[in-house]
VMD Tcl script that draws the C-alpha trace (Angstrom):
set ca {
  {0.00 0.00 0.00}
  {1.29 3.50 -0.87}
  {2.91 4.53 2.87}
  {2.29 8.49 1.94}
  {-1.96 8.17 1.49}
  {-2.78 5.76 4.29}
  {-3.92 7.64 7.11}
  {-2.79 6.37 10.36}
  {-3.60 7.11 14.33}
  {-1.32 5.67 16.93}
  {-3.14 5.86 20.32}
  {-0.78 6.02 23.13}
  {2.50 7.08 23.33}
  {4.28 4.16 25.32}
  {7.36 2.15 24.00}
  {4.25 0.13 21.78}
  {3.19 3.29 20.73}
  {6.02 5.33 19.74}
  {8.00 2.03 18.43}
  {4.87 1.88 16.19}
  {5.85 5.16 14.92}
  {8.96 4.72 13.98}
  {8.42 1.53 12.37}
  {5.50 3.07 9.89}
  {7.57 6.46 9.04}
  {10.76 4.09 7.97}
  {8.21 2.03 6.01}
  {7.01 5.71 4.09}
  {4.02 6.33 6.67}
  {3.28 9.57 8.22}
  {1.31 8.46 11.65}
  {-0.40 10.92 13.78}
  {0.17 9.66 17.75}
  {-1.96 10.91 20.23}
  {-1.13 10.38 24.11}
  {-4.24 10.75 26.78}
  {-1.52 11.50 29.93}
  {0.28 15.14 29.95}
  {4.02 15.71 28.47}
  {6.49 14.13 30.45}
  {9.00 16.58 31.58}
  {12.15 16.62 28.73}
  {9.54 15.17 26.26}
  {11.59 17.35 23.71}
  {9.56 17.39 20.49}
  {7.83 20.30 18.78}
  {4.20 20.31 19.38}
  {4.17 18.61 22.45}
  {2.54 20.71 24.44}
  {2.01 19.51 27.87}
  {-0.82 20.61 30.05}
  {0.32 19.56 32.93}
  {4.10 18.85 33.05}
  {4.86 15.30 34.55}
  {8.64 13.39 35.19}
  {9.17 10.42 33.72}
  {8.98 7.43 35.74}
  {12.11 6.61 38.22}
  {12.23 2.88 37.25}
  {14.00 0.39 35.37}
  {14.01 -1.88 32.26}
  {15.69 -5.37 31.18}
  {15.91 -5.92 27.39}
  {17.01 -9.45 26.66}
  {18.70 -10.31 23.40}
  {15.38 -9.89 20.56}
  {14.79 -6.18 21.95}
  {18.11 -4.99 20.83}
  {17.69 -6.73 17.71}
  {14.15 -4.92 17.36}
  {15.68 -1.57 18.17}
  {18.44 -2.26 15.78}
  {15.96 -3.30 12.94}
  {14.27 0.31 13.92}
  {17.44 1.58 13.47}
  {17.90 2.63 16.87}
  {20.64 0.88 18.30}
  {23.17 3.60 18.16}
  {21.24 5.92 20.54}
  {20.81 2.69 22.95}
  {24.12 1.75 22.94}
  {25.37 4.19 25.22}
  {23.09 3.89 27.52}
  {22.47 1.24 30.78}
  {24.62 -1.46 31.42}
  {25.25 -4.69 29.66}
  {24.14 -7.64 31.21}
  {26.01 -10.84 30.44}
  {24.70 -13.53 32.65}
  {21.79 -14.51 34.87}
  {21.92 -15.46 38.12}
  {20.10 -17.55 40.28}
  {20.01 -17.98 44.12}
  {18.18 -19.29 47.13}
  {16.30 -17.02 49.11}
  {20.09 -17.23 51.44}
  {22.14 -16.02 48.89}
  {23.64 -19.43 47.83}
  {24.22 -20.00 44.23}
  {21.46 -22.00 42.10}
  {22.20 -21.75 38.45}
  {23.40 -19.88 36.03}
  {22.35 -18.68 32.24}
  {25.20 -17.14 29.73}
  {23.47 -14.34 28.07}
  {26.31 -13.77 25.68}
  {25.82 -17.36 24.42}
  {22.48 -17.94 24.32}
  {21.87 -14.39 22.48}
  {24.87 -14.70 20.14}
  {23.83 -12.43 16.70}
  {21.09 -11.87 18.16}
  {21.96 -9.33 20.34}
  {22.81 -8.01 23.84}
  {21.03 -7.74 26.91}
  {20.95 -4.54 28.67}
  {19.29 -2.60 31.73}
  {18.14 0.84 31.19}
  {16.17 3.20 32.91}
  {13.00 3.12 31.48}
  {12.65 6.87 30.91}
  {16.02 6.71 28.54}
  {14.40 4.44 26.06}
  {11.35 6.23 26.19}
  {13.44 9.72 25.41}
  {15.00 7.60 22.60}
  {11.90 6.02 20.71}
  {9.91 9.54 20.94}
  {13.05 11.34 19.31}
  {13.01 8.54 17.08}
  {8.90 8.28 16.28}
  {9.79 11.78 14.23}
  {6.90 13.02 14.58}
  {4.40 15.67 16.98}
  {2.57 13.97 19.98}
  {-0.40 15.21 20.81}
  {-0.33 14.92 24.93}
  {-3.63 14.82 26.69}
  {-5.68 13.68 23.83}
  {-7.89 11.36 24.89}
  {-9.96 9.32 22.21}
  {-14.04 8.72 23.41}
  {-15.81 7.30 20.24}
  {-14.55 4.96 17.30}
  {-17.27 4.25 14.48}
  {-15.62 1.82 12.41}
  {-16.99 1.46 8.81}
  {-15.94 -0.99 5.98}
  {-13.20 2.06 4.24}
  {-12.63 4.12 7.33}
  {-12.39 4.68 10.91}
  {-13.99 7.92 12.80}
  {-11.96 8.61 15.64}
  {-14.12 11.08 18.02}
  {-11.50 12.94 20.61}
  {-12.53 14.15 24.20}
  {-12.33 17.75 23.13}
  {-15.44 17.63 20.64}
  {-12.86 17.13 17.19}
  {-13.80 14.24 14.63}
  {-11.34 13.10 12.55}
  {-11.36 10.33 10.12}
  {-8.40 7.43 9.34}
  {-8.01 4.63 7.23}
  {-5.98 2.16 10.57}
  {-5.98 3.05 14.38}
  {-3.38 1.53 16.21}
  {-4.10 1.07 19.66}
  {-0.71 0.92 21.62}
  {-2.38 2.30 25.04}
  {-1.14 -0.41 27.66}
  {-2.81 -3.14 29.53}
  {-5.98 -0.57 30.03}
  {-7.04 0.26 26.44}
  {-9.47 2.51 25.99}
  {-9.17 1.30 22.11}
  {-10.08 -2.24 23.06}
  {-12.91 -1.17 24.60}
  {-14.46 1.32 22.41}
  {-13.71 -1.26 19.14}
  {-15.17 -4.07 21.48}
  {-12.22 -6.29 21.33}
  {-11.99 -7.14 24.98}
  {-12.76 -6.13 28.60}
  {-10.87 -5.31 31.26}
  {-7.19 -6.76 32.08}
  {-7.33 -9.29 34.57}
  {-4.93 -10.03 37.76}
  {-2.54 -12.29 37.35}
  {-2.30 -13.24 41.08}
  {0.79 -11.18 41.77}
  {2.02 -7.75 43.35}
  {5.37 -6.17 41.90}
  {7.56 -3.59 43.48}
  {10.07 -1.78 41.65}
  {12.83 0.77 42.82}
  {16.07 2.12 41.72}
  {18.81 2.17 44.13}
  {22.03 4.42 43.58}
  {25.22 3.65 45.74}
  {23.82 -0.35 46.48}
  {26.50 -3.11 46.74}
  {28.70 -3.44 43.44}
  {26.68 -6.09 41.07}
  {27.43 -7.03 37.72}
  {24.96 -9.69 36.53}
  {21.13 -9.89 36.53}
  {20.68 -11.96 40.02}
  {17.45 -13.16 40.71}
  {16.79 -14.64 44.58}
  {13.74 -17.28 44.73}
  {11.98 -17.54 48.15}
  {8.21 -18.95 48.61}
  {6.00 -17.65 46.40}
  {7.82 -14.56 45.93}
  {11.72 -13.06 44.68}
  {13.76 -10.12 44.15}
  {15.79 -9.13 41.14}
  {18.32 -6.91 40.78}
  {20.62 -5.65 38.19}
  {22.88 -3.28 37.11}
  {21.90 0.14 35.11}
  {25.41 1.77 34.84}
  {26.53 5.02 36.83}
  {26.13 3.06 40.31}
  {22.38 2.64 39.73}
  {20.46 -0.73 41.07}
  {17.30 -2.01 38.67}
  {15.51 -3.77 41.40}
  {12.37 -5.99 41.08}
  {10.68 -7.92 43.42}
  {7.20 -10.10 43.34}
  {4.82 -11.62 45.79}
  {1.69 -13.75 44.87}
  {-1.38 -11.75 45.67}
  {-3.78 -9.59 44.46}
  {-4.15 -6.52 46.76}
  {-1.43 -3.43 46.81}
  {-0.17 -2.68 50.68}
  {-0.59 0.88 51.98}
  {3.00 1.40 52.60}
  {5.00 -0.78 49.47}
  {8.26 -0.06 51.65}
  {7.09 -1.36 54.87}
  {6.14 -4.38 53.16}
  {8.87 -4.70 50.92}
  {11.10 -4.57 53.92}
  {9.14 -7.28 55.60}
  {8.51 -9.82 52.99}
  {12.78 -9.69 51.81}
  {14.13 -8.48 55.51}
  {15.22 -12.26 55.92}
  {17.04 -12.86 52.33}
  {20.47 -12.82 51.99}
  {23.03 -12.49 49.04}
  {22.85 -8.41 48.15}
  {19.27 -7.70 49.49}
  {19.88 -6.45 52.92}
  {22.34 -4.37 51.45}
  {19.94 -2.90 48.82}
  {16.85 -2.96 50.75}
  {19.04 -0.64 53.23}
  {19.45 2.04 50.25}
  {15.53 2.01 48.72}
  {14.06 5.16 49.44}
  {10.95 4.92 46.89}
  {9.14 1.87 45.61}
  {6.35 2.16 42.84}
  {3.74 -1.27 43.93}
  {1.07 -2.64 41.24}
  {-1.12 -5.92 40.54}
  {0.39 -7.23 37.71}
  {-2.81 -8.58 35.11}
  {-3.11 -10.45 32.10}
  {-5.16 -9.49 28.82}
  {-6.03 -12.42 26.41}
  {-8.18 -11.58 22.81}
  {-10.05 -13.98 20.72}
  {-8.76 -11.63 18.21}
  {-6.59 -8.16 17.83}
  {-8.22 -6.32 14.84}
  {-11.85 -5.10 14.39}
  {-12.36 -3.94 10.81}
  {-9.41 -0.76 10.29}
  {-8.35 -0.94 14.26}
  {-5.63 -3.16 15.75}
  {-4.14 -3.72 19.26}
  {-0.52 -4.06 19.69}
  {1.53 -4.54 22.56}
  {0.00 -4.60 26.56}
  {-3.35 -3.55 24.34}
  {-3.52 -6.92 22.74}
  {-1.40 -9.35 24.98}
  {-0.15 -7.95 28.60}
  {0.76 -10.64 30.43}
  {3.33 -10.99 34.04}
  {6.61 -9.10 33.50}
  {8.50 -12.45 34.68}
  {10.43 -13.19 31.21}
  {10.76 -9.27 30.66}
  {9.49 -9.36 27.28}
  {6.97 -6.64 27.14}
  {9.02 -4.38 25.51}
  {10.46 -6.75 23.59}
  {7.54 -8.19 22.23}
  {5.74 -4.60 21.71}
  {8.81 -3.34 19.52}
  {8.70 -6.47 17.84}
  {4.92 -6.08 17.30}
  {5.85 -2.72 15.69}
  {8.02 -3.80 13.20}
  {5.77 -6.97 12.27}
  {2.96 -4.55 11.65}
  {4.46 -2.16 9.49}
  {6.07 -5.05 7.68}
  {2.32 -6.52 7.12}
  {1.06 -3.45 5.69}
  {3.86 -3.07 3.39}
  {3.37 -6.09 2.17}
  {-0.38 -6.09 1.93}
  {-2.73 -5.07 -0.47}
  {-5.00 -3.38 2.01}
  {-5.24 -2.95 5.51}
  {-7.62 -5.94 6.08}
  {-5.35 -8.17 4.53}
  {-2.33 -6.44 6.35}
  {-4.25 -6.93 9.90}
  {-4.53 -10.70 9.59}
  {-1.11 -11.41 8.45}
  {0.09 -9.37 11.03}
  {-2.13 -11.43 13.48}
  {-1.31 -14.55 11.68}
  {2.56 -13.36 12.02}
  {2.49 -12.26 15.78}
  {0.01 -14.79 17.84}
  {2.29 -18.26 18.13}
  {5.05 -16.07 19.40}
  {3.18 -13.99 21.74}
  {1.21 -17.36 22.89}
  {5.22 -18.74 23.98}
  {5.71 -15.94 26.00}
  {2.48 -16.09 27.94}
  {3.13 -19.89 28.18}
  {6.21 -19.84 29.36}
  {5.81 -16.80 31.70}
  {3.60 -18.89 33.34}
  {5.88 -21.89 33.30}
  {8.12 -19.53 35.19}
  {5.93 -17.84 37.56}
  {5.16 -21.96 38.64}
  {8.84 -22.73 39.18}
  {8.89 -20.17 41.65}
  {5.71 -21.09 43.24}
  {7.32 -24.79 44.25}
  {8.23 -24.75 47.70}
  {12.04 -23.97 48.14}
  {12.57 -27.74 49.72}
  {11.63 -29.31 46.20}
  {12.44 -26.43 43.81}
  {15.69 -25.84 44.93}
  {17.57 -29.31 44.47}
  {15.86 -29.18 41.17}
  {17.45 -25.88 39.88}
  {21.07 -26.67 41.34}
  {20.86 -29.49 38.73}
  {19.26 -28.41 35.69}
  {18.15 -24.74 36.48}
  {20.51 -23.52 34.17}
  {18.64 -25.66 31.13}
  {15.16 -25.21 31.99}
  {15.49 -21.27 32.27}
  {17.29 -20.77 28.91}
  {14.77 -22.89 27.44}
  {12.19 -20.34 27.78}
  {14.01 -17.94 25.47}
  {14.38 -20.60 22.73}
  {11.97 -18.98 20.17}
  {12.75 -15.62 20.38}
  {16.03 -16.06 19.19}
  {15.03 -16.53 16.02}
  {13.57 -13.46 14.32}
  {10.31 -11.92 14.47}
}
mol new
graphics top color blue
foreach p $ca { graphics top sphere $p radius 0.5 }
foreach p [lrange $ca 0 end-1] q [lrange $ca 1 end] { graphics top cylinder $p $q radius 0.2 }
display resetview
């Protein structure tokens, strides 16, 4: 399809979002992306206008091996590379401190690409310089009145505009899903996730993960004496005070988490959930990313898989003849991967739900085996 006539609205400015963006301008698309939440702070681009100036989040990001090879097929690797830390191998302990297994990132990602841990808000700067194009901050979209040819986008200010695709790329709590009735609300996955970045923690080089019952703590390395940490606990209900209880459920571990949990001053808590679609498209709208398949952050591939979404889609309309055609081969393209993350997420989130006594012995033996194994199909490409 000629990339300079199709009209195009990316809905949400997020790493699904903006990646979108990039991906459709290299392919000779001129998207229009429209954000419901104010300007970050630093946003940076012309046009984007915030009403009510925001920071970007304080928290971390691991890409394994097929993000960097997404952001290099976006041609944004060069931006990346500077930033973060490297991450070379996984670690695994006991909930003591005392070595499980072990994964070698350089080896299992080899040509594919390298692992790394960012602050989130540095690849966000990155993929809006790269989208190339004005976000609209707090534009929220209220009506969609989808036709055979067209799609009439109705915006919370009163304006009506009309486009040939939406893209909705607005997280786990689409308000395109909803208004093209492709699915309902997210729902929990059964866990609560704290996140914090520590500066000045105990020197750690490698992604080191420490599995207690029914819950763990990950940290790695971000560059510049900065601390990525991560920790889980099944449930479904936030605390009141995420430190308090952060303190309390990991005051007991051992290996580098008194340590860190002596330098956390802030800790952002949320219920992790799950969405799951019969289908992604609805006539001229489609889902990508958290929108179409959110699901636990255990294997870290929701940025992964959303930039990877990004590039699939504008490969599919490239390719297509029109955008119904492009939709389902996008689909067609995208669901047998995304259905191996969510199944082996889960696969994952059981293995740590074993009690320690049986789990433990396990992992010492073949931990190293079964872990890699979940990556196995994302090394090869999109």
């Amino acid at each position: 399809m000629a990339g300079s006539t199709l009209r195009i609205l990316v809905v949400g400015a997020g790493i699904a979002g903006l990646a979108a963006a990039r991906a459709l301008r290299l392919a000779g698309y001129r998207p229009e992306i429209t954000e419901r939440q104010p300007a970050p702070r630093g946003a940076g681009l012309p046009g984007s206008r915030p009403t009510r100036p925001v920071a970007f989040p304080q928290t971390g990001l691991y890409l394994p091996g097929n993000a960097a090879r997404a952001l290099r097929e976006l041609g944004l690797d060069g931006p990346v590379r500077p930033l973060g830390q490297v991450i070379r191998r996984q670690r695994f302990l006991d909930a003591q401190g005392h070595e499980l297994c072990e994964v070698d990132l350089t080896k299992l990602w080899a040509d594919v690409g390298e692992c790394r841990a960012l602050p989130t808000a540095d690849l966000h700067r990155v993929l809006l310089t790269g989208a190339g194009g004005e976000v609209r901050y707090g534009t929220e979209v209220r009506a969609l009145e989808l036709t055979v040819d067209a799609v009439t986008v109705t915006f919370a200010d009163g304006r009506r505009a009309e486009y040939d695709l939406v893209v909705g790329a607005d997280g786990r709590r689409s308000a395109v899903r909803a208004l093209a009735a492709l699915g309902g609300p997210a729902r929990p996955a059964g866990q609560v996730v704290y996140r914090s970045v520590v500066t000045g923690g105990p020197p750690i080089e490698d992604w080191t993960g420490l599995l207690g019952q029914r819950a763990g703590f990950v940290v790695m390395p971000m560059g510049a004496g900065r601390l990525y940490c991560y920790a889980d606990e099944a449930g479904s209900v936030p605390p009141a005070d995420p430190l308090a209880r952060l303190r309390e459920l990991f005051g007991d571990y051992g290996g580098p988490v008194p340590a860190i949990l002596d330098g956390v001053e802030q800790v952002r808590v949320a219920v992790t959930d799950e969405v799951q679609l019969g289908r992604w498209s609805r006539g001229r709208v489609v889902l990508i990313g958290d929108a179409a398949h959110a699901t636990a952050p255990t294997l870290s591939q929701g940025a992964a898989m959303a930039l990877e979404d990004a590039l699939v889609l504008s490969r599919a309309l490239s390719g297509a003849v029109n955008v119904p055609e492009a939709l389902a081969a996008y689909e067609s393209r995208r669901r047998p991967r995304v259905t191996w993350v969510v199944d082996r997420t889960r696969d994952r989130d059981r293995t740590r739900d074993v009690p320690p006594a049986l789990r433990d012995p396990l992992l010492r033996g073949r931990g190293g085996r079964i872990f890699q194994e979940h990556y196995r199909l994302l090394v090869d490409p999109a």
